[in-house]
N, C-alpha and C positions, 0 to 999 in steps of 0.2 A: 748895201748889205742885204744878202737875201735867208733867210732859212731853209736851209734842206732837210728835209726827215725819211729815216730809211725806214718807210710806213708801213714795210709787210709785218715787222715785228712791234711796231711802236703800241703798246696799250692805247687804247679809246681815250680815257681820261686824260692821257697826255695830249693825246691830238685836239682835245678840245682844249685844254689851258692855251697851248700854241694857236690856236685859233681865235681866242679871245684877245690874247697878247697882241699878235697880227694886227688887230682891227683897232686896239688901243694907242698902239706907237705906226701903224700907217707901215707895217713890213710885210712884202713878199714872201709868203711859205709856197715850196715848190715840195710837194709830199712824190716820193718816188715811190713803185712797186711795182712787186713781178703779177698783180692784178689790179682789175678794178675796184674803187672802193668808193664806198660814201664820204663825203667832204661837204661844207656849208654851202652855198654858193657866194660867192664874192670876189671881185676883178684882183683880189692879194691872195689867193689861193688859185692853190694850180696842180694836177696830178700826171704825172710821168707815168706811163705802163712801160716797164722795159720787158724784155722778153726773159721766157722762163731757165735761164741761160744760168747754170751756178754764179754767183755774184754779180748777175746783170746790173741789177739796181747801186751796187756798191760802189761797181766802177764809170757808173752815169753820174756818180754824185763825186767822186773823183774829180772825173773829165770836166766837170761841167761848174765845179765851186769854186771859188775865186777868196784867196787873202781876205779875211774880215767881215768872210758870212759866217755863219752861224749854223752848227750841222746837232741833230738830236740822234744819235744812235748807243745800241747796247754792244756792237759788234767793236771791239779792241781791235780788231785789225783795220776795220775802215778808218777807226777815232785814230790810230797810228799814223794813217795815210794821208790822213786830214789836218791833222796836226802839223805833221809836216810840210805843206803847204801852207801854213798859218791859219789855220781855218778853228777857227772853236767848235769845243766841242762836249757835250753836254749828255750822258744816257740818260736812259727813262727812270733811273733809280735817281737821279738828282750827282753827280758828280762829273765834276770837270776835267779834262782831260787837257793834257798840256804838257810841253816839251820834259818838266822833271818827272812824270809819273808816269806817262805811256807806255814808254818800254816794259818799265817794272810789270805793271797791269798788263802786258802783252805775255813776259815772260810767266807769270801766274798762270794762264790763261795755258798756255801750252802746257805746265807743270800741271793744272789740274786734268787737261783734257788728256795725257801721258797716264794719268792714275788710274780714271775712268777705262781706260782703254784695256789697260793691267788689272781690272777686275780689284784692284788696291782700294778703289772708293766709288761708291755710286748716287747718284743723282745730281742732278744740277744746283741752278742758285733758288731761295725758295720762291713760294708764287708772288706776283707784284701785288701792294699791297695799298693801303690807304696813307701810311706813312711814308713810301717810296714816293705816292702823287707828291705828299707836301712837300719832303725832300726837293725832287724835281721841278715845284713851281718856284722853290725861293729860289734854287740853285738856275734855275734858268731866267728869272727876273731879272736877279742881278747880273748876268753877261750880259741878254741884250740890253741893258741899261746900260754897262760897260761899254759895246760895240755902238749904241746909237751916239753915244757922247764921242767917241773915237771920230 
């Protein structure tokens, strides 16, 4: 089992709870982006530079996850695509994504960005926050505790 993270959007805070986690249960984090970034140094981390390509990073973590890793993103279309492959999957707000909920949260996702577009509603989700971190630590404890026991 490995962890993928789609790192260009991932908050800092997250990347470090995933980094802790990493070094506590002995997993592979493979952080992807469309640039370089800082990371700890350690032989379980590892960083992907994809190119500046509209969804380079999205579709290297596609191409490249396997059944029964473990993926951290905020993007509903990649968690779709991930999903569908059996691949879990976790945003930075702390919520799992998974074959009964994806689509809905996809279809959301397109209804709100349809609103935005129509000048009908504006701005995004609010900014990440301190309780989103907690959210996200429990919520992602508990899969890979899920997937290492699997």
């Amino acid at each position: 089992m490995q962890i993928w993270v789609d790192a260009d959007a991932c908050p800092v805070k997250v990347r470090e709870v995933i980094y802790k986690a990493s070094q506590r249960v002995r997993a592979t984090v493979v952080l992807v982006a469309n640039k370089n970034m800082y990371f700890p140094q350690s032989s379980l981390l590892s960083l992907v530079v994809v190119g500046s390509q509209f969804d380079a990073a999205d579709h290297y973590i596609v191409d490249n996850s396997s059944a029964g890793d473990l993926a951290i993103t905020s993007d509903i279309i990649l968690a779709s695509a991930l999903v569908d492959k059996e691949v879990s999957v976790v945003s930075s707000s702390g919520k799992v994504y998974n074959k009964e909920n994806v689509k809905e949260a996809h279809a959301m996702r397109n209804l709100f960005q349809e609103l935005r577009e129509g000048r009908l509603i504006q701005g995004g989700p609010p900014p990440f926050g301190p309780k989103d971190l907690q959210d996200f630590a429990k919520c992602f404890d508990r899969e890979l505790t899920r997937l290492m026991r699997a």
